[in-house]
C-alpha positions as CSV (number, residue, x, y, z in Angstrom):
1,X,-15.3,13.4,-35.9
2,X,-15.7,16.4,-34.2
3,X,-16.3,16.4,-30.1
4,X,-19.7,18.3,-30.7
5,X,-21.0,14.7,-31.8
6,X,-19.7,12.7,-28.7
7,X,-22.9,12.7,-26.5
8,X,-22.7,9.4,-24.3
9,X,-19.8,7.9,-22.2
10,X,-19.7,5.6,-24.9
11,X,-18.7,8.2,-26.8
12,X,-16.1,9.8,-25.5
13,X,-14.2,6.3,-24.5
14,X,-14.3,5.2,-28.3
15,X,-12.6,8.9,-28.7
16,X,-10.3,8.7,-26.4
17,X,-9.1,5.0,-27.5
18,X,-8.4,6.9,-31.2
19,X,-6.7,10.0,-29.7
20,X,-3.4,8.3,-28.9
21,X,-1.0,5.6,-30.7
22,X,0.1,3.3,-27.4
23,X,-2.0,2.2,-25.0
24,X,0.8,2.7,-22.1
25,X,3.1,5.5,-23.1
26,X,4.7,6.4,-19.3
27,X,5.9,10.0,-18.3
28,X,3.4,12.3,-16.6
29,X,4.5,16.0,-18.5
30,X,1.5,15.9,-20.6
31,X,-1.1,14.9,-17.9
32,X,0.5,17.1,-15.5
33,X,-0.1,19.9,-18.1
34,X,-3.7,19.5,-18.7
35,X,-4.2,18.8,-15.1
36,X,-2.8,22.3,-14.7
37,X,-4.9,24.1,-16.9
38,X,-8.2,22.5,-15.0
39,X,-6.9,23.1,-11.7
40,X,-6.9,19.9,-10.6
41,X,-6.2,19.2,-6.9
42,X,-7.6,18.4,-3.3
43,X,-7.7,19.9,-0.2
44,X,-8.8,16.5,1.5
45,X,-7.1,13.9,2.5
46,X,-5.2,11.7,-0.3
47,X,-4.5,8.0,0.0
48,X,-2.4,6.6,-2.8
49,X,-2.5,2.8,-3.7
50,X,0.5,0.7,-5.4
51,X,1.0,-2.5,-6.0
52,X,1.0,-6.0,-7.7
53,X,-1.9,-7.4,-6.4
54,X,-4.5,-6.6,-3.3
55,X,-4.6,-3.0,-4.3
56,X,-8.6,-2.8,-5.2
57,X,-9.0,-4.5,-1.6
58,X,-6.9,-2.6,0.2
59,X,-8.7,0.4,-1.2
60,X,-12.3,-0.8,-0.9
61,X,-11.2,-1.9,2.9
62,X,-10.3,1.5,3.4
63,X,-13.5,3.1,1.8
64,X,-15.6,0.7,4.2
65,X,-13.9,2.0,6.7
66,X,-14.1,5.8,6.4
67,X,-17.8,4.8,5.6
68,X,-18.5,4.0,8.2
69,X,-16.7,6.7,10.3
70,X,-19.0,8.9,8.3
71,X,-16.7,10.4,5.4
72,X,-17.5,11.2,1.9
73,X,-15.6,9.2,0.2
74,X,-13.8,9.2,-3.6
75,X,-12.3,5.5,-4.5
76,X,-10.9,5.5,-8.0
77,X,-9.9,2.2,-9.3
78,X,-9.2,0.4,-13.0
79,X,-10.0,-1.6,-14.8
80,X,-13.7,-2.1,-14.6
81,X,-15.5,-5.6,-14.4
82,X,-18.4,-4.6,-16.4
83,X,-19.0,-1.1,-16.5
84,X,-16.9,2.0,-16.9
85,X,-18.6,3.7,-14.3
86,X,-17.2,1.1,-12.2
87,X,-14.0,3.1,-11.7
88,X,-15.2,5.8,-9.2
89,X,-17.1,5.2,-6.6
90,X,-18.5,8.1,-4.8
91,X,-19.3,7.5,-1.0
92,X,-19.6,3.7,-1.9
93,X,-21.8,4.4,-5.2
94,X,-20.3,4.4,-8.9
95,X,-20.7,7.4,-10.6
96,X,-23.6,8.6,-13.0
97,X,-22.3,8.7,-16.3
98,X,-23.5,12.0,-17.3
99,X,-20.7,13.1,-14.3
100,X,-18.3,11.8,-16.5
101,X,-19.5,12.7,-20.2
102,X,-19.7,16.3,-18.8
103,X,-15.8,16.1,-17.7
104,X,-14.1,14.3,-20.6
105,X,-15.6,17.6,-21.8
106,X,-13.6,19.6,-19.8
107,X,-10.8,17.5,-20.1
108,X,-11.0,18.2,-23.9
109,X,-11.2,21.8,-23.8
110,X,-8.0,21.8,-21.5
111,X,-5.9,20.0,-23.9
112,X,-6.8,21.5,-26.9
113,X,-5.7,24.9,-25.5
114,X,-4.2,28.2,-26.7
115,X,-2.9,25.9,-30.6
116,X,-1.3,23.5,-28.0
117,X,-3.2,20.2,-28.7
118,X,-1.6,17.7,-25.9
119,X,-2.0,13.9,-26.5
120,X,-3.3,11.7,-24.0
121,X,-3.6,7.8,-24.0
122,X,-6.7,6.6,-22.9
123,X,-6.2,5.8,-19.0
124,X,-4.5,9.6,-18.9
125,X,-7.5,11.1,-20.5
126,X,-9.8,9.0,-18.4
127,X,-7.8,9.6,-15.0
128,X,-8.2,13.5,-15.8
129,X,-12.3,12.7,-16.1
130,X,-12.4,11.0,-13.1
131,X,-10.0,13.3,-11.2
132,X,-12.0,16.0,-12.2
133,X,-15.5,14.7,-11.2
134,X,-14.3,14.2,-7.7
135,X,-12.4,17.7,-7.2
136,X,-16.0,18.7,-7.1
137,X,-17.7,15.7,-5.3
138,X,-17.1,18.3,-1.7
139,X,-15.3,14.7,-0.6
140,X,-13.9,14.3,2.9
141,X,-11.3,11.6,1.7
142,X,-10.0,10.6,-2.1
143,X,-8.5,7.1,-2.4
144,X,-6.3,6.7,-5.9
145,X,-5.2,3.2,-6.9
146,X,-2.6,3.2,-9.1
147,X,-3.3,1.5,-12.9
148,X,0.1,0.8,-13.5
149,X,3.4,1.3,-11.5
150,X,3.7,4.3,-9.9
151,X,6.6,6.7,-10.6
152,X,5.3,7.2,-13.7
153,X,1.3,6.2,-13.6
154,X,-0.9,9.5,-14.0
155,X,-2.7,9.3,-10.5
156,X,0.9,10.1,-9.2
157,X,0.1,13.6,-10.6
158,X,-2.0,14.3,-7.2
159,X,0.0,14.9,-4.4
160,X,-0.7,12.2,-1.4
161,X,-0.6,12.6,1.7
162,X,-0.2,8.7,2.7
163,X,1.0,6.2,0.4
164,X,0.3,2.2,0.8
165,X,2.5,0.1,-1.2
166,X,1.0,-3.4,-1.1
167,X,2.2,-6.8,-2.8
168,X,5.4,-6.8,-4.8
169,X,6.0,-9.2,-7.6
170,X,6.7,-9.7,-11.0
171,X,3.4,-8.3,-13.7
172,X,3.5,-6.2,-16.7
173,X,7.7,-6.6,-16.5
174,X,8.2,-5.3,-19.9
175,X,7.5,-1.5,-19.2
176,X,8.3,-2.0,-15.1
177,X,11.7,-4.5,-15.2
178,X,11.8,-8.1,-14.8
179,X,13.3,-8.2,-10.7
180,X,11.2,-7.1,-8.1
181,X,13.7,-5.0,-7.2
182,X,13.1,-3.0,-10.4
183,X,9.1,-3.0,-10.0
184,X,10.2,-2.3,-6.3
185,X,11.4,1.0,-7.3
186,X,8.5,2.1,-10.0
187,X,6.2,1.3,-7.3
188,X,7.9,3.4,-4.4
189,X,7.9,6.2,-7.0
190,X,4.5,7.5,-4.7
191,X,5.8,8.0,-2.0
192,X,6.6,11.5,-0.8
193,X,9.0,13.5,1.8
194,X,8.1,13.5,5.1
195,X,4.4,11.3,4.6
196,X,3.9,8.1,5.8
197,X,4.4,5.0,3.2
198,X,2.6,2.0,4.6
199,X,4.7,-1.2,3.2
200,X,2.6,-4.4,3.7
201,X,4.7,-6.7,1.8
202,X,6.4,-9.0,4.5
203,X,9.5,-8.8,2.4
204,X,9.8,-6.0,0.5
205,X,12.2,-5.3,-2.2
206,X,15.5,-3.5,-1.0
207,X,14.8,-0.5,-3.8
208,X,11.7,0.3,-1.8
209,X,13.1,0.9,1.7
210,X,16.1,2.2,0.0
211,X,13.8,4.8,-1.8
212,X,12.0,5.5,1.5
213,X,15.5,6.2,3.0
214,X,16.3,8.5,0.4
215,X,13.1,10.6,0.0
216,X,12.9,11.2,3.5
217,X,9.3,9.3,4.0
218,X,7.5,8.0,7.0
219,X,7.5,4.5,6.5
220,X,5.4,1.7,8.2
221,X,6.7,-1.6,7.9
222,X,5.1,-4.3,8.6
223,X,6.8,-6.9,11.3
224,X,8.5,-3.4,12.2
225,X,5.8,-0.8,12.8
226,X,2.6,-2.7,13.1
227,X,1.9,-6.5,13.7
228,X,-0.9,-8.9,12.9
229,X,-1.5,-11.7,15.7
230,X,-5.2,-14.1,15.0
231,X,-6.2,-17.8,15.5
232,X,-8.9,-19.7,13.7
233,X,-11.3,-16.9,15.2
234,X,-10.2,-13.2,15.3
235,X,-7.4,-11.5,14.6
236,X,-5.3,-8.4,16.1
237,X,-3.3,-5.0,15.1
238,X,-0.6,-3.3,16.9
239,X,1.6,-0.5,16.0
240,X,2.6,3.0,17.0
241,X,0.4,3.4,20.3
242,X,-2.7,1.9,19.1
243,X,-4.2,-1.4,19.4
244,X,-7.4,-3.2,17.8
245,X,-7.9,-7.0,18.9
246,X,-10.9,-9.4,19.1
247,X,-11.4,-8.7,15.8
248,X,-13.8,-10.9,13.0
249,X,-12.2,-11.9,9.8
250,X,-12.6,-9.2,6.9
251,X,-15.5,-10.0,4.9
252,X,-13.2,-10.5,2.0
253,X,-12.6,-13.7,1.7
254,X,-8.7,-15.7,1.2
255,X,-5.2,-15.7,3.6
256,X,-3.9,-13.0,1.6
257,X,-6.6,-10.1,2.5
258,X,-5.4,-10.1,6.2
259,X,-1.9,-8.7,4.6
260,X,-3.9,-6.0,3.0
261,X,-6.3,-5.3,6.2
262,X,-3.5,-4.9,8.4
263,X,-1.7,-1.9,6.1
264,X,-5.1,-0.4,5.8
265,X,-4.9,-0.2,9.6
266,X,-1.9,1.1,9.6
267,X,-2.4,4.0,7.0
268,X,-5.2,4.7,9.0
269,X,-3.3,5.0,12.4
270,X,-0.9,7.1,10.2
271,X,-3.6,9.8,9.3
272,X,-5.7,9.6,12.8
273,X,-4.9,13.6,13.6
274,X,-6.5,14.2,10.3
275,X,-9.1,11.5,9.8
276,X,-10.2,10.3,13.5
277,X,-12.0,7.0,13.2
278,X,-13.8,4.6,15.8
279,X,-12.8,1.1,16.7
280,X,-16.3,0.2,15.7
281,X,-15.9,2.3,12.5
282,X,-12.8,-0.4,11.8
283,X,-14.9,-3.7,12.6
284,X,-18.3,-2.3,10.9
285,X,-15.6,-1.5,7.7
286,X,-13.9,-4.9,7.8
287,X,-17.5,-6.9,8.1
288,X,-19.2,-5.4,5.4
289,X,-16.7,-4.6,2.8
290,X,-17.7,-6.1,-0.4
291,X,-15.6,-6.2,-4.3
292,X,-17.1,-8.2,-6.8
293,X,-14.9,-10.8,-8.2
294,X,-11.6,-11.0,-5.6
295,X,-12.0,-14.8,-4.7
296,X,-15.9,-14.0,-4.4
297,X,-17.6,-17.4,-4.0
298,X,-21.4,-17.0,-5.1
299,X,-23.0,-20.3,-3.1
300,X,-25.3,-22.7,-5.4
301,X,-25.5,-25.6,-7.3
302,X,-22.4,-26.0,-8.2
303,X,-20.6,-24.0,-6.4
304,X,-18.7,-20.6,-8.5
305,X,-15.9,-18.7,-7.4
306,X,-15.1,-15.2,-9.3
307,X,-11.5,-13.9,-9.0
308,X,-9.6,-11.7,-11.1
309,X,-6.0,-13.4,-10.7
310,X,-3.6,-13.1,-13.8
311,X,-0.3,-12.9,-12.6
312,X,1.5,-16.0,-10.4
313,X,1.4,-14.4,-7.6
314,X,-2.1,-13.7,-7.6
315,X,-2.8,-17.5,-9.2
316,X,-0.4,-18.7,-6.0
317,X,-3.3,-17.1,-3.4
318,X,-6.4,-18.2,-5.5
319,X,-4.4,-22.0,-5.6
320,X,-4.2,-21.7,-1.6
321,X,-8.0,-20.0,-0.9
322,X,-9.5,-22.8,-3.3
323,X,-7.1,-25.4,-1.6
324,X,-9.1,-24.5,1.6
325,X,-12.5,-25.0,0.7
326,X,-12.5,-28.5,1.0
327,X,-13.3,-31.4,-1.2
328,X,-15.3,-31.0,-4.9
329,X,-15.6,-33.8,-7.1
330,X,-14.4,-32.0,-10.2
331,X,-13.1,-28.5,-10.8
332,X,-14.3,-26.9,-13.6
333,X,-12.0,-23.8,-14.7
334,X,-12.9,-20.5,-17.2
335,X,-9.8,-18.7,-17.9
336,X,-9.3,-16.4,-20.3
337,X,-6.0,-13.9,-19.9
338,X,-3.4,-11.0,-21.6
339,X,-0.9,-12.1,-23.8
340,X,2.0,-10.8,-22.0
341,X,0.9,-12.4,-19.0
342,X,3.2,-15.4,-17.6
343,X,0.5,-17.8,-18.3
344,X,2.1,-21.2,-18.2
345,X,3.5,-19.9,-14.4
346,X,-0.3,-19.4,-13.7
347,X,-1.4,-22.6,-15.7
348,X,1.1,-24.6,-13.6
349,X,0.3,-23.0,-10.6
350,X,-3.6,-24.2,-11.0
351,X,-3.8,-27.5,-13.2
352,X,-3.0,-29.6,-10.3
353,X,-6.7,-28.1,-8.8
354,X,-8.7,-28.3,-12.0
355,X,-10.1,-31.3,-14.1
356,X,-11.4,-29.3,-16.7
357,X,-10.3,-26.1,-18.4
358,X,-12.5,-24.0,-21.0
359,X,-10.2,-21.6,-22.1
360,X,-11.9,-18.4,-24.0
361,X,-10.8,-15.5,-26.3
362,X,-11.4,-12.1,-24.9
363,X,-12.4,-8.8,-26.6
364,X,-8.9,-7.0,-26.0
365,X,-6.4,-6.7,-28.6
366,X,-3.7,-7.7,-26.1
367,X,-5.5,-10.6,-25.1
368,X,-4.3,-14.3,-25.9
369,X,-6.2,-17.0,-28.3
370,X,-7.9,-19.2,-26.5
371,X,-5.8,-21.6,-28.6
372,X,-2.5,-20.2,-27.6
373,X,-3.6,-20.3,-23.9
374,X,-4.8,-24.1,-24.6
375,X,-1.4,-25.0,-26.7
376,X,0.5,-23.9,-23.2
377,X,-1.4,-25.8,-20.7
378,X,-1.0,-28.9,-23.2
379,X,2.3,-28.4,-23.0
380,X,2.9,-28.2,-18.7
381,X,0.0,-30.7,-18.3
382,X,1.2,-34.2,-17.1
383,X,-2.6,-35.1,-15.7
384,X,-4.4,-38.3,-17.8
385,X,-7.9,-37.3,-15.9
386,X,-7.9,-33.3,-17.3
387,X,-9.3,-32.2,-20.5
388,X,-9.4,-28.7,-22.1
389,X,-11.6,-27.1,-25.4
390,X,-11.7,-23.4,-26.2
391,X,-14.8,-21.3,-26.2
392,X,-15.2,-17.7,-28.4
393,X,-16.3,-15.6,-25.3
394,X,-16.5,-16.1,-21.5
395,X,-20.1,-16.3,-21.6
396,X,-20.0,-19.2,-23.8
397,X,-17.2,-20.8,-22.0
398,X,-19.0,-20.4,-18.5
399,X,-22.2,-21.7,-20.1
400,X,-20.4,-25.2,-21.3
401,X,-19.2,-25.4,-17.9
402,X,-22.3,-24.9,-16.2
403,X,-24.0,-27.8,-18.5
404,X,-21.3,-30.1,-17.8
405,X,-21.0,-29.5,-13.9
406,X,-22.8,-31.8,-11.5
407,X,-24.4,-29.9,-8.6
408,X,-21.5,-31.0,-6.3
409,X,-19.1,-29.2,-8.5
410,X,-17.6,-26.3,-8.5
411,X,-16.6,-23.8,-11.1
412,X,-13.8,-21.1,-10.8
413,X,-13.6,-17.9,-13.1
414,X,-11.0,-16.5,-13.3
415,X,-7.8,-14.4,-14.9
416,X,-8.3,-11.1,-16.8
417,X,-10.9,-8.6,-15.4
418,X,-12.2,-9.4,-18.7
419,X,-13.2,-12.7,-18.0
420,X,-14.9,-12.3,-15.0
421,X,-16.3,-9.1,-16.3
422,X,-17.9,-11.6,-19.2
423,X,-19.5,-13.6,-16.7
424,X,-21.0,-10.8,-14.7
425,X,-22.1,-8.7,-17.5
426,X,-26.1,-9.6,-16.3
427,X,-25.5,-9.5,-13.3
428,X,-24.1,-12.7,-10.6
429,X,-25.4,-16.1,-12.0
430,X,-27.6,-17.7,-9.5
431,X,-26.7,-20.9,-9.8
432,X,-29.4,-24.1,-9.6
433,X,-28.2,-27.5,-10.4
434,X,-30.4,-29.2,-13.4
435,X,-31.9,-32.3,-11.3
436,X,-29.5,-35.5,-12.5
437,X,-31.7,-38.3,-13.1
438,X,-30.4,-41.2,-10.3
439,X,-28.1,-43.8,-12.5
């Protein structure tokens, strides 16, 4: 197939997922290279994201934020829930596709250059696209979340001028190492000499202080450079001669996004010479940040909750937010994951909350058989009163849910971005209870 055929975004993605052999192939030479011959880079403001989990709320936080202080804003994330377009948001809006069909263009002309054709993996050639698009968005602020790692991920191509390391625990330990220690020191791989590096994991792996030592970087700590205090009401920040208190909750919902609020406060204090924002700016961004399916509860009959969790440590937070919404006659749980995921760590860490399980296959080579993921929950599952089956797609599995729920219920879906994704594809179910005849 020759390029002069791909026409739609469509298009160009099925290209790109033919171009390269692996999926993940880490080392930043070849994206650096093409990123080269485009001339991409940013005179603006850079905020880098890393981390395990909490890194698309840290960086939709910090969009809301700047938002509201009146900044153009460029937020690249991955993956995508539904849509590819998804992964950049420009000033709070994903991107129009043709923006992007016209730069994998460029990308394409840059790496097939001068009889030098350089290979690119999917995400690289992607990342390039979406780079590319925003060098010429005339943004005031570019926010890059990291796909995977950091050292050696290809956003760490663009220079930033604050780094936030969030969360550090153990995901995708085959190409990062299997010690936080090791996925410490991938991740601290974005920070840079002499700019601030905002760690908001309360303990923190040695490698990444050590790393921060070494590189000569600004780092934040928290319980060392910035505080949270709150009570059932509001909550405070302190650190490094500014305050916020009397704040309301972030509108994302769960313990955990507190942990994330309070580094985006602190990158923020980090770059106020550069990027001056209002206290109002900060409590406007906090109250009406919104990202679909990070423990997004959709009110109804039965009651749904959406949350991307595939890792234990992300299963360990959705265990303690669903723990606090009180008392549901039966659970009913859609979860469909990656193969090389630690699912029976995840499984174990929710069974104890769910009665019912649908398990579903996923369109993803990498992802596990819903027979596989229902072989390892029979094995961990010591409960007489829980019952699994498997399902062909999310969709399927959601709907067998939803006919088998009572309007008292609730129904959590969850794991791969995939799953969720499959449930949102047409949009968020609205969710009315059929009418149960009285027994």
């Amino acid at each position: 197939m020759t390029t002069s055929t791909l026409h739609s975004l469509q298009d160009w993605l099925d290209y790109c997922e033919r171009l390269h052999p692996t999926t993940i192939d880490m080392g930043l030479d070849r994206v650096h290279t093409v990123a080269r011959r485009m001339g991409i880079g940013f005179d603006c403001p850079v905020i880098t994201v890393a981390g395990t989990n909490g890194k698309g709320s840290t960086c939709a936080m910090l969009e809301s934020i700047l938002l509201q202080a009146g900044y153009r804003t460029g937020v690249y994330t991955s993956p995508h829930l539904v849509h590819f377009e998804e992964r950049l948001r420009l000033n709070g809006e994903a991107v129009k596709a043709a923006e992007l069909v016209a730069a994998f263009a460029r990308v394409e002309s840059a790496r097939v250059q001068d009889q030098e054709v350089i290979s690119l993996t999917y995400f690289e050639f992607s990342t390039l696209a979406i780079l590319d698009v925003m060098r010429r968005s005339g943004l005031d602020v570019v926010i890059l979340e990291v796909g995977l790692g950091g050292r050696l991920d290809a956003v760490n191509i663009i220079e930033p001028d604050c780094a936030i390391i969030t969360s550090i625990d153990l995901d995708h330990t085959a190409l990062l190492g299997d010690s936080r220690e090791a996925i410490g020191y991938e991740k601290a791989g974005i920070m840079r000499t002499g700019k601030p590096v905002v760690v908001s994991d309360p303990l923190p792996p040695q490698s990444v202080l050590d790393r921060a030592l070494e590189v000569g970087a600004d780092l934040w700590r928290v319980g060392v450079d910035f505080n949270v205090t709150g009570d059932k009401q509001q909550w405070g920040w302190a650190g490094r001669g500014r305050r916020y208190s009397g704040m309301a909750y972030p509108a994302l919902r769960g313990a955990n996004q507190l942990v994330n609020a309070a580094g985006v406060l602190a990158a923020l204090t980090a770059l106020r010479e550069r990027l001056p924002i209002t206290a109002q700016a900060v409590r406007n961004g906090f109250a009406f940040v919104d990202l679909p399916g990070r423990f997004q509860i959709v009110p109804g009959e039965p009651n749904l909750v959406l949350d991307v969790a595939h890792n234990p440590h992300a299963a360990a937070a959705l265990a303690a937010n669903l723990d606090a919404m009180g008392f549901f006659p039966t659970t009913h749980a859609v979860f469909g994951a990656m193969a090389d995921k630690d699912i029976a760590a995840v499984l174990a860490r929710l069974n104890p909350l769910v009665d019912k399980w649908y398990f579903t296959n996923l369109p993803a080579a990498r992802a596990a058989r819903a027979a596989d993921l229902m072989a390892q929950w029979a094995l961990l599952n010591k409960r007489k009163d829980c019952s699994a089956e498997v399902f062909v797609d999310p969709e399927s599995a959601f709907q067998a849910a939803l006919s088998q729920a009572d309007p008292a219920d609730r129904i959590i879906v969850f794991g791969s971005f995939l799953t969720v994704g499959g449930v949102l594809k047409d949009g968020v179910p609205q969710l009315q209870a059929r009418h149960l005849p009285h027994s």
